[in-house]
N, C-alpha and C positions, 0 to 999 in steps of 0.2 A: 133583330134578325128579320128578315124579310119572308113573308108567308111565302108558301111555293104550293102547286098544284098541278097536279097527274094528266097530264096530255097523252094520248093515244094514236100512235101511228100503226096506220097498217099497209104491208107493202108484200107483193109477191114474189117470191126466187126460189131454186130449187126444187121446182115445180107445186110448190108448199104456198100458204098464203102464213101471215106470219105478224106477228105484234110487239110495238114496243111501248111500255109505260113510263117515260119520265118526267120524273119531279123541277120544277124549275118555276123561279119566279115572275118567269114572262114564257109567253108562244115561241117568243124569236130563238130565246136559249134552248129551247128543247127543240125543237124546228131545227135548229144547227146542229144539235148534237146527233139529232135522229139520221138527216141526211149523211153525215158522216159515218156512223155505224151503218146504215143499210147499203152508202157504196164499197164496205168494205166484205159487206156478205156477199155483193155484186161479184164484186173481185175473185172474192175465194171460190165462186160457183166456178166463175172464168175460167178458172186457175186450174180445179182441179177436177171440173166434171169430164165423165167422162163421155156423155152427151156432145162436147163442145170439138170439134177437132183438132182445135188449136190450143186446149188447155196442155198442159206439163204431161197429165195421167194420159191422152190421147198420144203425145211423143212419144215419152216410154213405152206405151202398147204398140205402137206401132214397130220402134225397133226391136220388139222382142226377135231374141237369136243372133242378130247384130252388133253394132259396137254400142257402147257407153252412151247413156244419156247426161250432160252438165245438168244438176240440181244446183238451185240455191238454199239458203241455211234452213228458211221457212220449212220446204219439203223435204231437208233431210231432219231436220226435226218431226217433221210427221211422219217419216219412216222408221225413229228412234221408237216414238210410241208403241206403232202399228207392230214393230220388234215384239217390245212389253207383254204388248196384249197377246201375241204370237205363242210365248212361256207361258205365261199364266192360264193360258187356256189348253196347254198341254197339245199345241198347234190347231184347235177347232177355230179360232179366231184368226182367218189368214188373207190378211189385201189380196193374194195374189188368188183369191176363190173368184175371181170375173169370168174365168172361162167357164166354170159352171151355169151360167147363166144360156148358152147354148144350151142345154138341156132343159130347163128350168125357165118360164115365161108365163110367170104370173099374170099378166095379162091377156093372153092366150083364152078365148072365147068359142067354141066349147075349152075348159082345162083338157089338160092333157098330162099326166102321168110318166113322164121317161123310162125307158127301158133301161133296166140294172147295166145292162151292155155297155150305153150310150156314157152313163156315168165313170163307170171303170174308162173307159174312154179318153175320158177329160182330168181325171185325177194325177196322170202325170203334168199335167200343166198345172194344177197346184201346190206350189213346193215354196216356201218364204225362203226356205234353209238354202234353198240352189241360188237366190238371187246374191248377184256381186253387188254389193254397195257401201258406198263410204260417205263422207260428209258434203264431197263432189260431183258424185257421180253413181248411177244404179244402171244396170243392165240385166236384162231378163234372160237368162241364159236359151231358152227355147222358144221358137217360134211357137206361136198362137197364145204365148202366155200374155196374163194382166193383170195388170192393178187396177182398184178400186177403194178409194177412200170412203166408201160410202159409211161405213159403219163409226168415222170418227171426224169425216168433214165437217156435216150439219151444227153437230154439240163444236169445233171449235169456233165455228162462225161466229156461236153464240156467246162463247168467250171473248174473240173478240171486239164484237159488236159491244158488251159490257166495257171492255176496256177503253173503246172510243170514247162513250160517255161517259164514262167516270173523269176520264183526261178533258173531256169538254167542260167540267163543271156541274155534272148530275149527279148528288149525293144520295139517291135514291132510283130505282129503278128495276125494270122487270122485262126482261128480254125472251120470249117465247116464238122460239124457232118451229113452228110444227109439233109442240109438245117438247124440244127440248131448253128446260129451262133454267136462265141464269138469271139471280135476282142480287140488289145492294142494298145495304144500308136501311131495311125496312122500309116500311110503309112511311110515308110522309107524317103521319100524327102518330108512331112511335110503335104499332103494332106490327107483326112478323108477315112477314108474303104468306100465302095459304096457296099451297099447288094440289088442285086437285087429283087426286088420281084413277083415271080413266076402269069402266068398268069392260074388261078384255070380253064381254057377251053379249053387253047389252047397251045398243046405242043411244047417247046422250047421259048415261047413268054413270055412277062415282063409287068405288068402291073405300074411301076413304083420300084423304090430303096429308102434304107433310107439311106441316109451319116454318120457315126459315127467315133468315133477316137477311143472311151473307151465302152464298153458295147455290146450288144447281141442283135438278131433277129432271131425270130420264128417264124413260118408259120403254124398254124394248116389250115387242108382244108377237102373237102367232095372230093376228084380227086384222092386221093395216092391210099387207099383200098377199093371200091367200088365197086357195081354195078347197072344192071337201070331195072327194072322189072315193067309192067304195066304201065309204062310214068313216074313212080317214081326214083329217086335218090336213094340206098341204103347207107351210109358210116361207116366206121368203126369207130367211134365218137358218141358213144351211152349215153344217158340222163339214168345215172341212177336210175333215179328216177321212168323211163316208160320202160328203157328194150331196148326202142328203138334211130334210129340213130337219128341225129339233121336236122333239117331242119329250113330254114333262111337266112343260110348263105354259099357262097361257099368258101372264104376264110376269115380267121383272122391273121392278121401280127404285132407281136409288137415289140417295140426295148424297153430294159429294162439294168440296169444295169449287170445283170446276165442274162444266159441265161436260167435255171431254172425258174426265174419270166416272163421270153418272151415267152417260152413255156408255159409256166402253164395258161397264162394269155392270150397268144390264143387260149387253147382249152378251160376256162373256159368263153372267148367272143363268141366262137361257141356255144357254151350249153346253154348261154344267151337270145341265138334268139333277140327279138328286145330289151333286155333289156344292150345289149352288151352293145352300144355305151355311155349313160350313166355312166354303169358301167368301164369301162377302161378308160372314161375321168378323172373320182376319185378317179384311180390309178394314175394320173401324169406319165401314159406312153405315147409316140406314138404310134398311131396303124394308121393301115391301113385297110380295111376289106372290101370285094366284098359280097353283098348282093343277095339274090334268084333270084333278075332279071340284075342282072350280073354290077350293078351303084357303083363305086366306093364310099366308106366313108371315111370321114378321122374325124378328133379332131376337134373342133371346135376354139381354140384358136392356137396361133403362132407356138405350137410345132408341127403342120401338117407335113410329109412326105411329099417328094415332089416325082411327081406323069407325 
């Protein structure tokens, strides 16, 4: 069998800078493989940011209150999801939370706080339950409504991008999107990926790692788009049930066998508040999750991260 060795590309999209690890016994093979996975996270930025005015999610916003937009199988499978995630968050987890965003502008230099008014405001335009759609076709029944994949695009990219390479001939590999990550087949000399896990306070520092060979780690937190007004936390992680950010928790970490399910599944342990831990232990995921007064959590049975 012919040795292989860990090449490292790094490429920017999603406004993210972004790494891929793989294993291959020459440059060219991984070189090909790479290129193919990073025009396929090209693709899906295209596709569905809502940045782009010609992606799908820019269509659909635009017709909201008008007639039907044609989906293909891709995007009504991410709307099957974004359903999922819909229920399981008891509707805090909802695509159609973009309009919120008119309130809310994290980037905003001085911050600025919305008025409870401004909010109430905008919550009739978040509603999943009013959207029509089928495997054909979505329509946003009121004007000024939107979708936003943002909470489940990045982690599929990264599945994707995994499934390129693997289909190229990469029996090994590590795909990290921005922190969200999908790995295969272990390490090249037989040992497990090691994903570090980001400390939600203090920059550059690690509150512990999860070990994997096969599977994904995601990080949702209150630290990436944020800010502090009044002695409060602001984050760009909003309940959309109230308009407003989440409070609870400063990080949520899980490992899943996709990374779609490890994202989805820490920001819908964020939204949770104290009802996280329960809930993600009845997912049969690990997680990890740093709590309001900064005390690490883990699983209560053997699949604990180690920390």
């Amino acid at each position: 069998m012919r040795s292989v060795t860990l090449h490292r590309f790094e490429f920017r999209a999603m406004a993210s800078v972004h790494e891929l690890l793989l294993a291959a016994p020459d440059r060219a093979l991984a070189e090909s493989a790479a290129r193919a996975a990073i025009a396929d996270v090209e693709r899906i930025e295209a596709k569905y940011s809502r940045y782009r005015d010609a992606s799908v999610v820019s269509t659909i916003n635009r017709a909201a209150g008008g007639a039907p937009v044609a989906i293909d199988a891709e995007t009504a499978a991410l709307l099957r999801y974004a359903d999922a995630c819909h229920r399981e968050s008891s509707g805090r987890f909802d695509v159609t939370s973009g309009a919120l965003r008119r309130a809310w502008d994290f980037r905003r230099d001085p911050p600025r706080v919305p008025d409870a008014r401004e909010i109430e405001a905008l919550l009739p335009l978040v509603d999943w339950r009013g959207v029509e759609w089928n495997d054909h076709a979505i329509r946003l029944p009121r004007s000024g409504m939107e979708i936003d994949f943002g909470g489940i695009g990045k982690e599929y990219a990264a599945d994707r991008a995994a499934a390129i390479a693997i289909a190229a001939g990469i029996a090994h590999g590590f795909v990290n999107l921005a922190g969200d990550v999908r790995v295969w087949g272990g390490r090249p000399e037989g040992a497990p990926w090691r994903v570090g896990i980001r400390h939600p306070r203090i920059e550059g520092e690690t509150i512990g790692g999860i070990e994997i060979a096969d599977g994904a780690v995601a990080t949702s937190g209150d630290y990436e788009r944020c800010f502090e007004a009044g002695g409060r936390r602001y984050c760009h992680i909003l309940d959309a049930t109230t308009g407003w950010p989440v409070q609870g928790w400063r990080s949520v970490s899980v490992a899943a066998p996709l990374c779609v399910v490890a994202g989805s599944g820490a920001t819908v342990g964020m939204l949770l508040g104290d009802a996280a831990p329960a809930w993600l232990d009845a997912q049969g995921v690990d997680w990890l999750g740093v709590d309001a007064a900064g005390h690490i959590r883990k699983p209560a049975d053997p699949r604990t991260p180690s920390a």
